[in-house]
TITORVO-164183 format. One record per atom (N, C-alpha, C): x, y, z; residue in three letters. Coordinates in steps of 0.1 Angstrom, whole numbers, padded with zeros to 4 digits, always signed. Example, Ala and Ser with C-alpha at 12.3 -4.5 7.8 and 13.67 -1.06 7.14 Angstrom:
BEGIN
+0132-0057+0078ALA +0123-0045+0078ALA +0132-0033+0078ALA +0128-0022+0071SER +0137-0011+0071SER +0129+0000+0079SER 
This chain:
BEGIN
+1049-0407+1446UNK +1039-0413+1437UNK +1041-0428+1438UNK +1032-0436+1443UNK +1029-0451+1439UNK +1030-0457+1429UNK +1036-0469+1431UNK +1037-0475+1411UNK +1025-0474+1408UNK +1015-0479+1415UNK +1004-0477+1406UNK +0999-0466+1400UNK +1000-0452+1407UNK +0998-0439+1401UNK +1009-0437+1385UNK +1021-0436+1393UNK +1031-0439+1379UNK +1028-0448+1363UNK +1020-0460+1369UNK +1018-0469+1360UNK +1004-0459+1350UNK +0997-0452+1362UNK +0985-0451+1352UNK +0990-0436+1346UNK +0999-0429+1347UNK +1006-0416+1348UNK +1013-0422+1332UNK +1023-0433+1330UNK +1027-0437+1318UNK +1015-0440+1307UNK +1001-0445+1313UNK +0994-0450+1301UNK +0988-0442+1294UNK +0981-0427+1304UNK +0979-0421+1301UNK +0984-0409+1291UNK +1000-0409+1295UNK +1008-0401+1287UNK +1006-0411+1270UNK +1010-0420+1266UNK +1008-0433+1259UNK +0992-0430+1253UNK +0984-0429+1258UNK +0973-0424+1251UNK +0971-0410+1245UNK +0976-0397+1252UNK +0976-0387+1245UNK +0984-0388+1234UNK +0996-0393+1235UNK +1007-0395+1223UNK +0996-0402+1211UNK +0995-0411+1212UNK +0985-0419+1202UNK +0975-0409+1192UNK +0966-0404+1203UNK +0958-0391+1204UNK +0964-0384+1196UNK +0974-0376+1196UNK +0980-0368+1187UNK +0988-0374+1173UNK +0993-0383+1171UNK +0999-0389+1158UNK +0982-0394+1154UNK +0970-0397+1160UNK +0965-0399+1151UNK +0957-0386+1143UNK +0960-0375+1152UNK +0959-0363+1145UNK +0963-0358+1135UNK +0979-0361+1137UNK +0985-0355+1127UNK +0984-0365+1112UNK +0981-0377+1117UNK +0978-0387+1104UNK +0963-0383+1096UNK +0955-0378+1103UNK +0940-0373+1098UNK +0947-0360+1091UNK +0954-0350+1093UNK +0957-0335+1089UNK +0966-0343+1075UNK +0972-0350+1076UNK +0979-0355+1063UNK +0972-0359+1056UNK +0962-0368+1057UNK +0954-0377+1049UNK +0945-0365+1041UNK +0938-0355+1051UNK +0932-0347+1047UNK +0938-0337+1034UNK +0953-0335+1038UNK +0955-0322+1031UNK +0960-0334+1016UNK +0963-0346+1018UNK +0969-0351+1003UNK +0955-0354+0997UNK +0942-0357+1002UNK +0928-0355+0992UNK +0921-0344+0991UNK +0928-0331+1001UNK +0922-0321+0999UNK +0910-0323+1006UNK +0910-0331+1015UNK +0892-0330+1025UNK +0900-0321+1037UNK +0896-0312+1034UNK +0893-0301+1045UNK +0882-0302+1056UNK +0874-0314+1055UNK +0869-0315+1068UNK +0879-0324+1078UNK +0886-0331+1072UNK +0894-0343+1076UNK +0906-0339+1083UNK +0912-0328+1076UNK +0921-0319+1081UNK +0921-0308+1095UNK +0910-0306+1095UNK +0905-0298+1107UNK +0900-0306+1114UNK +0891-0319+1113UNK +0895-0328+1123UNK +0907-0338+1129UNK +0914-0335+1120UNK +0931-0338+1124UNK +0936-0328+1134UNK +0938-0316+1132UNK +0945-0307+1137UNK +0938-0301+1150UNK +0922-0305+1155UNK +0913-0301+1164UNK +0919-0315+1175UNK +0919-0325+1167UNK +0923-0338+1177UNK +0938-0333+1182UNK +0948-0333+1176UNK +0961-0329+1180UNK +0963-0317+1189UNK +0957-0313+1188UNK +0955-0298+1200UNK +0948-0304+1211UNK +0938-0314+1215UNK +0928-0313+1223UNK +0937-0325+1231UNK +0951-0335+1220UNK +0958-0339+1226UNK +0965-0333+1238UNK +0975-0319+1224UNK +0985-0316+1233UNK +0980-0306+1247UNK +0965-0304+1248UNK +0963-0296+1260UNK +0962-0308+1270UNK +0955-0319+1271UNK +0957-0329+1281UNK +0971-0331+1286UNK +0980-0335+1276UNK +0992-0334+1279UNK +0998-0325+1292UNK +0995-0313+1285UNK +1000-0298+1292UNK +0991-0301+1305UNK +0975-0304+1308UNK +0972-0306+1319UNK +0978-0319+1328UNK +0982-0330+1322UNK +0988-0340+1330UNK +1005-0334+1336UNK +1009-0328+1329UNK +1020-0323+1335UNK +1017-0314+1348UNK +1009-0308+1344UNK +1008-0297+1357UNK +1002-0306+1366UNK +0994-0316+1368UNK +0989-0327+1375UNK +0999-0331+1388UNK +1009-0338+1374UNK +1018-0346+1380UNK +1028-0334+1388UNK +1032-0324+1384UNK +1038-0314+1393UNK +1031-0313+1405UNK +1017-0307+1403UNK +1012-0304+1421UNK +1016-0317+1425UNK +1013-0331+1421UNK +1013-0347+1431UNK +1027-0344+1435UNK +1038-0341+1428UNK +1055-0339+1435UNK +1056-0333+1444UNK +1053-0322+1445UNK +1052-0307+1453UNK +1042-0310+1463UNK +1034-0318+1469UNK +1027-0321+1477UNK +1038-0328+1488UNK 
C-alpha cells in the first residue's frame, strides 16, 4: 500500500469513527427528550457507520492479499 493509499485509508477510517459517535450522540440526545425520531436517526447513522467500517476492512484486506 502507498502512503498515499494509507493516508486516505486513515482519513477515511477518521470519518466513519466521527460518523458513528455522532450517532450515538443523536440516540442520547434523543432518548434524554424522548424524540424518538432523533433516536432512530442516531442509531440508523451508527449502523450505516459501522457497515462502512466492516466494508473498508474487507477493502483493505483484498489490497494486502493482492
Amino acid at each position: 500500500m502507498t502512503v498515499n493509499a494509507r493516508i486516505k485509508s486513515i482519513a477515511r477510517a477518521v470519518k466513519y469513527k466521527a460518523q458513528e459517535t455522532r450517532g450515538r450522540a443523536k440516540q442520547t440526545a434523543g432518548k434524554a427528550t424522548g424524540n424518538d425520531r432523533l433516536r432512530r436517526e442516531g442509531k440508523a447513522e451508527e449502523l450505516k457507520s459501522r457497515l462502512n467500517q466492516f466494508a473498508k476492512r474487507i477493502k483493505d484486506a483484498i489490497k494486502r492479499n493482492r
